[in-house]
C-alpha positions as CSV (number, residue, x, y, z in Angstrom):
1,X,-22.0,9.3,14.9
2,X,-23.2,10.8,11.9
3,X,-21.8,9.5,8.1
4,X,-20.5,12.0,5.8
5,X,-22.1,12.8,3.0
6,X,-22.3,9.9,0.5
7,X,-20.6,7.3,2.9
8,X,-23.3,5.3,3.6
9,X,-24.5,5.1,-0.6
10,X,-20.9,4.3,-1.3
11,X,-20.9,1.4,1.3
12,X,-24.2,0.2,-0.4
13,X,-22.8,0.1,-3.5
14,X,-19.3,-1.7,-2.5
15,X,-21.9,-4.3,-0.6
16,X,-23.6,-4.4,-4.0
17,X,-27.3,-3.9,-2.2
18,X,-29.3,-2.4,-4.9
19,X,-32.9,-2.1,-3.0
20,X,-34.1,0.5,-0.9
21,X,-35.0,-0.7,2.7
22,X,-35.1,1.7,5.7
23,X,-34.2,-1.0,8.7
24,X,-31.5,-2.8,6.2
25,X,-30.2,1.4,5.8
26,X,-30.6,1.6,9.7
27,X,-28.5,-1.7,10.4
28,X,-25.7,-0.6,7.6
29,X,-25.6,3.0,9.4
30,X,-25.1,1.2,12.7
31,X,-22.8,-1.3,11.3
32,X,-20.6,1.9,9.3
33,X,-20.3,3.8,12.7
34,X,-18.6,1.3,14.5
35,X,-16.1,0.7,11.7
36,X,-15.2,4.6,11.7
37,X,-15.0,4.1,15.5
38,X,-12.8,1.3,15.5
39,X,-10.2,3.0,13.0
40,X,-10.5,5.8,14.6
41,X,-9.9,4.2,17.9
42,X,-7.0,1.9,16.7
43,X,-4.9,5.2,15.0
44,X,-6.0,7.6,17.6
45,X,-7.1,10.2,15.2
46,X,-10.3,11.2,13.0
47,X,-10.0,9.4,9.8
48,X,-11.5,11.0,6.4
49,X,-13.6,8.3,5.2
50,X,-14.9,10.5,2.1
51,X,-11.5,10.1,0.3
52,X,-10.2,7.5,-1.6
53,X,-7.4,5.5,0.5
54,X,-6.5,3.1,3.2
55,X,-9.2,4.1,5.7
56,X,-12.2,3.8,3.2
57,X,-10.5,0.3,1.8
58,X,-10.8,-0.9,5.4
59,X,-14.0,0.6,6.7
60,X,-15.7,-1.1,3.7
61,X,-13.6,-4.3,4.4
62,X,-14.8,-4.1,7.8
63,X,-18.8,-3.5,6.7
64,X,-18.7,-6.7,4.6
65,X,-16.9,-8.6,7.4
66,X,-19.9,-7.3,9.6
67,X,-22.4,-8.2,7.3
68,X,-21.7,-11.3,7.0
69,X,-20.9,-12.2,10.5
70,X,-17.6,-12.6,10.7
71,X,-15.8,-9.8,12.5
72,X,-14.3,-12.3,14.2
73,X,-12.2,-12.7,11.4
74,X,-11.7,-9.2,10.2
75,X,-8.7,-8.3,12.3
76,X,-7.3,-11.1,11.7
77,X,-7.2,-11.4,7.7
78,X,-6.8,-7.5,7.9
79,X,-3.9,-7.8,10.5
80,X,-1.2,-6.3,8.1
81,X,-3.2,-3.4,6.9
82,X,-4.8,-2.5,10.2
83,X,-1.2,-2.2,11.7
84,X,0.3,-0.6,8.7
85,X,-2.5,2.3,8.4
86,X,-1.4,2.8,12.2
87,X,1.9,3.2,11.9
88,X,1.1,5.5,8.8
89,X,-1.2,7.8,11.4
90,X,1.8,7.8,14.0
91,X,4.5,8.8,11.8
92,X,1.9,12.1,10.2
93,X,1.2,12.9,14.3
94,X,4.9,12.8,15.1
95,X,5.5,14.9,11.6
96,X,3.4,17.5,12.4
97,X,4.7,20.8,13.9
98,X,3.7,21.3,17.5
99,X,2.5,24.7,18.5
Protein backbone atom coordinates (compact mmCIF):
# COMPACT_ATOMS: atom_id res chain seq x y z
CA UNK A 1 0.00 0.00 0.00
CA UNK A 2 1.54 3.24 -0.79
CA UNK A 3 1.49 6.39 2.02
CA UNK A 4 0.19 9.58 1.03
CA UNK A 5 2.14 12.26 0.69
CA UNK A 6 3.69 13.46 3.97
CA UNK A 7 2.24 10.44 6.07
CA UNK A 8 5.11 8.63 6.74
CA UNK A 9 7.24 12.23 7.86
CA UNK A 10 4.34 13.10 10.00
CA UNK A 11 4.42 9.61 11.70
CA UNK A 12 8.23 10.28 12.29
CA UNK A 13 7.72 13.19 13.75
CA UNK A 14 4.66 12.07 16.26
CA UNK A 15 7.34 9.01 17.04
CA UNK A 16 9.79 11.82 17.63
CA UNK A 17 12.68 9.93 15.45
CA UNK A 18 14.75 12.69 14.29
CA UNK A 19 17.57 10.51 12.25
CA UNK A 20 17.56 9.48 8.83
CA UNK A 21 17.81 5.55 8.42
CA UNK A 22 16.45 3.75 5.32
CA UNK A 23 15.61 0.12 7.05
CA UNK A 24 14.19 2.08 10.36
CA UNK A 25 11.95 4.20 7.17
CA UNK A 26 11.37 0.74 5.57
CA UNK A 27 10.06 -0.95 8.95
CA UNK A 28 7.86 2.45 9.81
CA UNK A 29 6.36 2.19 6.16
CA UNK A 30 5.57 -1.51 6.83
CA UNK A 31 4.37 -0.82 10.28
CA UNK A 32 2.04 2.52 8.73
CA UNK A 33 0.40 0.22 6.16
CA UNK A 34 -1.01 -2.17 8.33
CA UNK A 35 -2.46 0.50 10.58
CA UNK A 36 -4.28 2.13 7.43
CA UNK A 37 -5.35 -1.57 6.73
CA UNK A 38 -6.61 -2.31 9.95
CA UNK A 39 -8.88 0.94 10.10
CA UNK A 40 -9.73 0.56 6.99
CA UNK A 41 -10.73 -2.98 7.56
CA UNK A 42 -12.53 -2.32 10.96
CA UNK A 43 -14.86 0.70 9.28
CA UNK A 44 -15.12 -0.87 5.93
CA UNK A 45 -14.18 2.17 4.08
CA UNK A 46 -10.97 4.09 2.81
CA UNK A 47 -9.97 6.37 5.56
CA UNK A 48 -8.16 9.93 4.68
CA UNK A 49 -5.15 9.67 6.79
CA UNK A 50 -3.76 13.22 5.43
CA UNK A 51 -6.42 15.13 7.44
CA UNK A 52 -6.45 16.02 10.83
CA UNK A 53 -9.02 13.76 12.81
CA UNK A 54 -9.98 10.45 14.39
CA UNK A 55 -8.28 8.23 11.86
CA UNK A 56 -4.79 9.96 11.83
CA UNK A 57 -5.14 10.12 15.94
CA UNK A 58 -5.39 6.37 15.79
CA UNK A 59 -3.17 5.33 12.99
CA UNK A 60 -0.42 7.17 14.87
CA UNK A 61 -1.63 5.61 18.16
CA UNK A 62 -1.45 2.39 16.57
CA UNK A 63 2.40 3.12 15.04
CA UNK A 64 3.63 3.79 18.61
CA UNK A 65 1.74 0.76 19.96
CA UNK A 66 3.73 -1.20 17.09
CA UNK A 67 6.87 0.20 17.77
CA UNK A 68 7.07 -0.60 20.84
CA UNK A 69 5.64 -4.02 20.84
CA UNK A 70 2.68 -3.92 22.22
CA UNK A 71 -0.17 -4.27 19.75
CA UNK A 72 -1.38 -6.49 21.89
CA UNK A 73 -2.53 -3.85 23.85
CA UNK A 74 -3.56 -1.31 21.32
CA UNK A 75 -7.17 -2.50 20.86
CA UNK A 76 -7.63 -2.86 24.01
CA UNK A 77 -6.59 0.75 25.52
CA UNK A 78 -8.10 2.09 22.15
CA UNK A 79 -11.33 0.02 22.57
CA UNK A 80 -13.63 3.14 22.92
CA UNK A 81 -12.25 5.03 20.03
CA UNK A 82 -11.83 2.23 17.67
CA UNK A 83 -15.61 1.44 18.16
CA UNK A 84 -16.71 4.99 18.18
CA UNK A 85 -14.68 5.98 14.80
CA UNK A 86 -16.79 2.84 13.48
CA UNK A 87 -19.97 3.72 14.27
CA UNK A 88 -19.09 7.33 12.98
CA UNK A 89 -18.13 5.48 9.37
CA UNK A 90 -21.56 3.55 9.54
CA UNK A 91 -23.76 6.34 10.25
CA UNK A 92 -21.84 8.65 7.00
CA UNK A 93 -22.39 5.17 4.75
CA UNK A 94 -26.04 4.90 5.74
CA UNK A 95 -26.32 9.01 5.27
CA UNK A 96 -25.20 8.95 1.98
CA UNK A 97 -27.66 9.06 -1.02
CA UNK A 98 -27.73 5.78 -2.97
CA UNK A 99 -27.76 6.01 -6.65
Amino acid sequence: MELPAGLLADVRNYLDITWEDTASDLKLTGIISRGMEYLNALTGKTLDYTAEGKPKELLFDYCRYVRSNALNEFQKNYLHELLSLQLSQEVIIVEEPTV
